[in-house]
N, C-alpha and C positions, 0 to 999 in steps of 0.2 A: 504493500500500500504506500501510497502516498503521503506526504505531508497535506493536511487539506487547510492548514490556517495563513493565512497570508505572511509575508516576515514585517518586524517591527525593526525599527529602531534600535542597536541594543543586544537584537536577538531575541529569538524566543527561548523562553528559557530553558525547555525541554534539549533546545541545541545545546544550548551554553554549558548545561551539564554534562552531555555526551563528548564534546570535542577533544576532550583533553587522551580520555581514554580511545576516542576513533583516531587522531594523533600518533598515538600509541603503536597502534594497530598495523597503522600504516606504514610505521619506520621499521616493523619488525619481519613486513613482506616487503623492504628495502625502495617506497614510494617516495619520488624525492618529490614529485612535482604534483599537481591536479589541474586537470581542464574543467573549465568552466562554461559549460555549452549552454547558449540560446540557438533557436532559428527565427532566421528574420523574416520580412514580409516578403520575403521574395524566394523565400524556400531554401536560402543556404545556412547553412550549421555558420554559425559564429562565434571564436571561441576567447575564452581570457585563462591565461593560465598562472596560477600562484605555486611558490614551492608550499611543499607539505605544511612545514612549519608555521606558514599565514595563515592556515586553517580556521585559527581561532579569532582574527583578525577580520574575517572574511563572513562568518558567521556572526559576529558581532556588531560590525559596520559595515560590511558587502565591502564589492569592489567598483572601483567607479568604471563606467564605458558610455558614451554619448547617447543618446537618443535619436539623432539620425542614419543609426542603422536602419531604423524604422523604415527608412525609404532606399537606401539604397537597392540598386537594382543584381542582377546576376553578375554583371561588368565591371559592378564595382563606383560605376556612375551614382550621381544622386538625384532625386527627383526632388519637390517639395508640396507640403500643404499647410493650409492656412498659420500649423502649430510644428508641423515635424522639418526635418532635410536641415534646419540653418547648424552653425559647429558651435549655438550656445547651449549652453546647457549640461547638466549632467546625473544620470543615474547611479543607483547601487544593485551589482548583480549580488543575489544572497544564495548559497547552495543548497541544495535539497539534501539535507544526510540522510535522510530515508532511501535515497537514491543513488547514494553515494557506494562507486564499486571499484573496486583496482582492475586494470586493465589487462586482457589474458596477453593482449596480441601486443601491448606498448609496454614491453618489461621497464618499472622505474616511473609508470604514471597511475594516476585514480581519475575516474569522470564521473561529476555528477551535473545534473540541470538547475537552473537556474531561473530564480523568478526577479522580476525587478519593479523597485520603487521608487519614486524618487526621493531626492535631496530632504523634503519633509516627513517623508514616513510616509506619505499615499503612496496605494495602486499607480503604478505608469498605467496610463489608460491604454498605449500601444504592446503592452505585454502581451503575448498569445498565447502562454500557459499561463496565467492569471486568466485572465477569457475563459480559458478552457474551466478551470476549476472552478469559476464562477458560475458556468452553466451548468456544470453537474450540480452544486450546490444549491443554486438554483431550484433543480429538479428535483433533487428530493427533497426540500423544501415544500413546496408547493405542489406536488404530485406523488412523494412518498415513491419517488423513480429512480434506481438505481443502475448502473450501465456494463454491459463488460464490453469489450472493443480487441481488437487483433489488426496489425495492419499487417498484408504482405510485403515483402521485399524482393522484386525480382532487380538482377544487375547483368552486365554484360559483364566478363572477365576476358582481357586484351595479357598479348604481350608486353611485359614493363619495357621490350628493347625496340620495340616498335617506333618508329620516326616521330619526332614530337608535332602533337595532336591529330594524330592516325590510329585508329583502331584497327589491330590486327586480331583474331578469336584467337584464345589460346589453345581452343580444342577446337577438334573435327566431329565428325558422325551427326547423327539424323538427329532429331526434336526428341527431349527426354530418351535420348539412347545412352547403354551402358558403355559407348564407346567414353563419353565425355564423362561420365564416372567417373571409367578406370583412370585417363587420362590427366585429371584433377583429384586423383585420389587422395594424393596426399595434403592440396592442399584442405580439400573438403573435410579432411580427416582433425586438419589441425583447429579449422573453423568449429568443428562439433567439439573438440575441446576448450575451446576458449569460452564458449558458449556456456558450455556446463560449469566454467571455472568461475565465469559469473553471473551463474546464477538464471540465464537466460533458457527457457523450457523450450527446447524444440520441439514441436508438431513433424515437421518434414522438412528434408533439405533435399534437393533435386535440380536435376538441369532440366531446362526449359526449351523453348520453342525456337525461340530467335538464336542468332550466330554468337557462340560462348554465354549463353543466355541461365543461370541457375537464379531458384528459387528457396527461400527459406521462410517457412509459416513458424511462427510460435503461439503461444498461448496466451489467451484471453486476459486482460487485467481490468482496471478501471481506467477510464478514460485518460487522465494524467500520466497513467504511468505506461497505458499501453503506447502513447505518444511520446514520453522519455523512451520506451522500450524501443524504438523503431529509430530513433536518434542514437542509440547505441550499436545498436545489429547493425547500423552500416558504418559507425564508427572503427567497428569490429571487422569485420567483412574487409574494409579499406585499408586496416592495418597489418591483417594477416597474410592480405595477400600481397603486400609488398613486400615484406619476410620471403615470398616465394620469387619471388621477380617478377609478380604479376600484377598489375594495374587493372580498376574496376571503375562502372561507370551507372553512373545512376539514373544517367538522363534518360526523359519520356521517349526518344526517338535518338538514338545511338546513331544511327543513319535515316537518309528520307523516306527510304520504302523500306515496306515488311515492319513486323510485328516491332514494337518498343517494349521498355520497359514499364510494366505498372504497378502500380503499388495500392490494391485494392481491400477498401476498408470493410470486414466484420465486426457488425455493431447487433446488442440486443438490448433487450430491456428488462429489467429485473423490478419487482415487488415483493416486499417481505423475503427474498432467497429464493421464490418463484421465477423461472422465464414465462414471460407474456407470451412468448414467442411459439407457445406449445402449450397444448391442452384446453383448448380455447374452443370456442366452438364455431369461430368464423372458418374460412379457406384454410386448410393446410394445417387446422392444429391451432391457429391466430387467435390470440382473446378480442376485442375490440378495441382494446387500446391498442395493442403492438398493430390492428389493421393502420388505425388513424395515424401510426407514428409514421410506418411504412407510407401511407399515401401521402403526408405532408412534405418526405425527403421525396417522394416522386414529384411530387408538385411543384418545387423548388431549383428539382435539377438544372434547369438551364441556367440561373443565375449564382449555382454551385458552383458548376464549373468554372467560374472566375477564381475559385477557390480551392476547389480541388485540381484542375488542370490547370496552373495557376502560368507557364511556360510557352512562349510562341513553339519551342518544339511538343507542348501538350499536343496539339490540334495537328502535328505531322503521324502522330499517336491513334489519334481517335479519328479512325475511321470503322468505317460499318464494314460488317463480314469479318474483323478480326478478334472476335470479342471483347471490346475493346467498350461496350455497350453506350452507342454513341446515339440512342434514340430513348424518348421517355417512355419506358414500356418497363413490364415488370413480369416474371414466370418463375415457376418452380424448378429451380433449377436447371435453368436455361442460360446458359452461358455469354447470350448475347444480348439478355435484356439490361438493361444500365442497373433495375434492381432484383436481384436474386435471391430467393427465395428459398434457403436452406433448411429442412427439415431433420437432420441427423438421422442416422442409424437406428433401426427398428430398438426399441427399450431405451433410448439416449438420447431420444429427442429435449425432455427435460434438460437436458446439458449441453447439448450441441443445437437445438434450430435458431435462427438467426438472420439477418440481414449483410447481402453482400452488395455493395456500393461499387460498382466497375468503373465506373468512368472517374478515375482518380491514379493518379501517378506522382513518384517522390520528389516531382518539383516542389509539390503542398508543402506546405509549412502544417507538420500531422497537428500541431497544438489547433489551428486557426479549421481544418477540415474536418477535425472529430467535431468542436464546439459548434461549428456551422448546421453540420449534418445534425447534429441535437433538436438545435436550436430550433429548425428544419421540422423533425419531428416531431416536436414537443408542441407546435403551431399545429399540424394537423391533428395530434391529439386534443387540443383546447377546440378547434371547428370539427370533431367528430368525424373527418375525412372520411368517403369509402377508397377504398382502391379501385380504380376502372377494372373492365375487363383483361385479364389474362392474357400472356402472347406464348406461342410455342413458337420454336425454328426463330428463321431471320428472320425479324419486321423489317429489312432491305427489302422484303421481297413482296412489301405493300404496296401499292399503288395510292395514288393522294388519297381519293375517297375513301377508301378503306381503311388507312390509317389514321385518317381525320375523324372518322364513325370511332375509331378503338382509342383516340389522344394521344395517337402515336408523332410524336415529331422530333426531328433532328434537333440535337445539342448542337451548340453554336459551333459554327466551323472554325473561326478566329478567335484571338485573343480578344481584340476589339468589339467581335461580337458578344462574348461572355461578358467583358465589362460592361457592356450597354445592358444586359440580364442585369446583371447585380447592381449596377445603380439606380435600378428601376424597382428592386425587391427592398420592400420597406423593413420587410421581418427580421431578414439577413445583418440589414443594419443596425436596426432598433438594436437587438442582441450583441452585436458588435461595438458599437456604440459612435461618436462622430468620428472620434479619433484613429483611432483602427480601421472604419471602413472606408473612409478617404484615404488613409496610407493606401489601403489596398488598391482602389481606383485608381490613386495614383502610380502605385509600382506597374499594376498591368498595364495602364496605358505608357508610360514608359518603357519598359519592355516592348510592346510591338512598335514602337516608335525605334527602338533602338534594330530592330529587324528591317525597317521596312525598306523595300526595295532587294532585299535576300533573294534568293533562289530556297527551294527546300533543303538542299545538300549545302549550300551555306549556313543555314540557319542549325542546321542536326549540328554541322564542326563548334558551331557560334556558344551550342551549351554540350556538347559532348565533356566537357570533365568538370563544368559546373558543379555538380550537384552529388 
């Protein structure tokens, strides 16, 4: 679990008691140093790093870092609004020790995440794990709604001797074939130990579809920390494999064509230690609320994907035919609809049915797309949503009228188009709130501004080691 209280001034004191002995702990697995990770609004990991010994410094007065990260773009560029982008100002990043873990793959470091406040002790209102924690708390607050969440991670793995910013695959053979196993044995072998070493539960590690393409699922937490969890598993993933001489890539579109990388969000809903998600008496096992939660993130998608596809290379990504679920439609376990509808294994439904979000890739910033998709939810549970009708196969393969009768329509093809969604979705904002959701406006439209005039195979090189 998570820390759920905000940081103070000072510290809170629960830290302030712990650090001396976590201190301790750390010099004795020989940790000189700690990273201090946020992600910004534009989906890159941002880090500040303190030796061990400021641990307690850190915890008690945070560390300072600007607040115009907020706006900064992939490039490094900056964009601005009304309050973010200028170089006045300053934050304190505070570390989560609940989160705090030593590093399997960076022998001599610890990483934990970070929430930030400002100079007075407020909430930064552009924090996006603040956001996040807000909205769960939020929800069970006021709906007695509890969450578990899983994101996936799929990456490319290239050779490290490869010509600088070329991807070469480090393996051969066919989609999920054991040639690319054996191939990466070792290093997949060192990955499943680092994993276990911190604590990280695998579900499944596998190669994938696209050129050097592997996947790794873990397991379910709460919203906070499954969004720290996915900030590490690639922190993890990127360090291991440079240990091998291999370079990884995270980006939605690695190249222009064929399949990208996604990073597709499992989300449920829980009451009293109950899933909604099962036992229910609607479609599939659904109670009525998990229907309405389900149809509110249906109803929202398009001005999601400002958020979850958050990348000019997202929309090289999301096309139709590659499950990739780039239309508002929704099935049991249909691969192609944007929302999938997992029912687990005969006697385990209680534990495993679920909600799978497709149209999401690790450009996101996981803290600002889990709260989103909530926030998403929680609106169509307050308007009683139904879910339209059901799709089987491809909805490619609708024609207008027909898709028009089922509410079948295309997710924005552009970034520019996703922004025009989300500046038009009141919800998304309200919950976001001014500050956060103009940074956001503003980064995406910066971002396709900083594209435009690209070709596709420029734009894939333009974020191929981004992210």
């Amino acid at each position: 679990m998570t820390t759920l209280a905000d940081p103070v001034p000072g510290g809170r004191p629960e830290d302030l008691r712990r650090v001396a002995g976590l201190v301790a702990r750390l010099a004795e697995k020989s940790v000189l140093g700690i990273v201090l990770a946020h992600v910004d609004t534009a989906g890159v990991c941002r880090v500040k790093t303190i030796p061990t010994g400021r641990l307690e410094a850190a915890v008690s007065g945070g560390v300072g870092m600007s607040p115009v990260f907020d706006t900064f773009l992939a490039d490094d560029s900056i964009v601005t609004t009304d309050v973010l982008g200028s170089p006045d100002g300053d934050l304190r990043l505070y570390p989560d020790l609940d989160q705090l873990v030593t590093l399997a793959g960076q022998p001599g470091w610890a990483w934990a995440p970070v929430d930030r406040i400002t100079q007075e002790g407020e909430r930064h209102p552009g924090c996006a794990r603040t956001f996040l924690r807000r909205i769960a708390a939020d929800a069970a607050e006021r709906h007695g709604l509890a969450f578990k969440a899983a994101i996936e991670v799929e990456w490319a793995v290239g050779l490290g001797s490869a010509p600088p910013g070329e991807f070469v695959p480090a393996v051969s053979g066919p989609a999920y074939g054991a040639i690319r196993q054996v191939e990466l044995s070792d290093y997949a072998a060192d990955l499943l130990a680092a994993f276990a070493a911190q604590e990280v539960h695998v579900d499944q590690l596998h190669p994938e579809y696209a050129a050097g393409q592997f996947e790794v699922s873990t397991s379910a937490l709460d919203p906070v920390a499954a969004a720290d969890r996915s900030v590490l598993v690639r922190q993890t993933i990127r360090a291991v494999a440079q240990r091998h001489g291999l370079r990884v890539s995270f980006s939605p579109a690695v190249f222009a064509e064929g399949v990208g990388n996604g990073g597709h969000v499992h989300l449920s809903c829980w009451r009293d230690g109950v899933n909604l998600h099962a036992g229910g008496e609607r479609r599939y096992g659904m109670t009525a609320g998990a229907e309405s939660f389900a149809a509110g993130i249906l109803a929202r998608l398009p001005a999601l994907t400002a958020v979850t596809a958050p990348s000019p290379a997202s929309y090289l990504r999301l096309k139709p035919s590659q499950w990739a679920g780039v239309f508002t439609a929704w099935g049991h376990e249909t691969r192609e609809s944007a929302l999938r509808m997992i029912t687990g294994t005969a006697g385990r439904q209680g534990q495993e049915a679920n909600l799978e979000v497709k149209p999401v890739d690790l450009a996101a910033n996981p803290y600002l797309a889990l709260g989103c998709l909530i926030a998403a939810g929680l609106d169509g549970l307050e308007s009683s949503l139904v879910l339209p009708e059901e799709i089987t196969g491809d909805p490619a393969r609708y024609g207008p009228d027909e898709a028009a009768a089922l509410g079948v329509r295309r997710l924005p093809r552009s970034l520019p188009e996703a922004a025009r969604e989300f500046r038009a979705d009141q919800v998304l904002r309200a919950a976001l709130g001014p500050v956060l959701a103009d940074a956001v406006s503003a980064v995406r439209l910066g971002e396709a501004a900083a594209v435009e005039g690209l070709d596709d195979a420029r734009v894939a090189a333009a974020y191929r080691w981004v992210y």
